[in-house]
C-alpha positions as CSV (number, residue, x, y, z in Angstrom):
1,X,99.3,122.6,105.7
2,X,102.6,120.7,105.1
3,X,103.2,118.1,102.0
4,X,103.5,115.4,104.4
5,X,99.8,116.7,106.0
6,X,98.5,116.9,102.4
7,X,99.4,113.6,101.7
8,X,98.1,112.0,104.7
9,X,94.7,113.7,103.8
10,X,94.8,112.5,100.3
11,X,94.7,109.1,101.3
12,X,92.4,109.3,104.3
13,X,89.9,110.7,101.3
14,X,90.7,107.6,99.2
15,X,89.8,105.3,102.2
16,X,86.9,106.8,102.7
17,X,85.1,107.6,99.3
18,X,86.7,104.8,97.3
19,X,86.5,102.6,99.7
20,X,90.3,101.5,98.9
21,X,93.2,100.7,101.5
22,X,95.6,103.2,101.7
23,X,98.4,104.1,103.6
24,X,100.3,107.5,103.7
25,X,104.4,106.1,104.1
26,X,107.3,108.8,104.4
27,X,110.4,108.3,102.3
28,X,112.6,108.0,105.3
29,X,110.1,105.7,106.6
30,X,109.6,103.3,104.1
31,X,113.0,100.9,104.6
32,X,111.9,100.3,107.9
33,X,109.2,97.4,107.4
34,X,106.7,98.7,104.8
35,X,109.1,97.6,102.0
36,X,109.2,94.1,103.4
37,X,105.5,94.1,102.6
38,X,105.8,95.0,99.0
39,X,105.0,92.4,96.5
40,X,104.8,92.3,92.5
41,X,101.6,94.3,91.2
42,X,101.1,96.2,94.0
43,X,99.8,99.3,92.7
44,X,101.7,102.4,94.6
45,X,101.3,106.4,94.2
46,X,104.5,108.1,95.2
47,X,104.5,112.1,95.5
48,X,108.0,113.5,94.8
49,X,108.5,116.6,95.3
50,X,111.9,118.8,94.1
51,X,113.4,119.9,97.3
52,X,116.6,118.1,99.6
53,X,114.8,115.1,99.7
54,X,114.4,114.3,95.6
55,X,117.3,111.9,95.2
56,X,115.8,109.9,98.8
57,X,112.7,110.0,97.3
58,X,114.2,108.9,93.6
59,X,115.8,105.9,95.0
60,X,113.0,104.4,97.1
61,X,110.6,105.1,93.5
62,X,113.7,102.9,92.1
63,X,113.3,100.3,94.4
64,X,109.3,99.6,94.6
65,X,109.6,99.4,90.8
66,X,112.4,96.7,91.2
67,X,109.9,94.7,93.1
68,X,107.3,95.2,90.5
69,X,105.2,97.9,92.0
70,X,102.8,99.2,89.7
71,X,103.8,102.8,90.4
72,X,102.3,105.8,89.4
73,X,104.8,109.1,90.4
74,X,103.7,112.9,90.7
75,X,106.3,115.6,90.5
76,X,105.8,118.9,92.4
77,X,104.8,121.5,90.0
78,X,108.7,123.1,90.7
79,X,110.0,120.0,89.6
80,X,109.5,120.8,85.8
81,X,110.5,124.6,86.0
């Protein structure tokens, strides 16, 4: 299974047991209209992982918080190695 499979599965399993919304967004993806929707005290998880796309993924962590995201980041286990 890929990251981006993983991650889509994570929060499939929080919709369905916590009965929660949420939404699996790629990095890359993210600029294109979800942004718009983020508001102040929006809580957000964000999965970073260390490979070519950490300093992507860096800058859109940057710019939820700016907007007063309540953000909660994982690193990749490789990130801290």
């Amino acid at each position: 299974m890929t990251i981006c499979g993983l991650i889509y599965s994570i929060f499939k399993k929080l919709k369905e047991v916590a009965n929660l919304f949420a939404e699996g967004i790629l990095t890359g993806e993210l600029k294109h209209g979800p942004l718009a929707l983020v508001e102040h005290g929006l809580p957000m998880l964000m999965i970073v992982c260390d490979d070519n796309t950490f300093d992507k993924c860096m800058n859109a962590v940057q710019q939820v918080t700016a907007r007063g995201v309540l953000t909660k980041i994982i690193f990749s286990i490789s990130t801290f190695k």
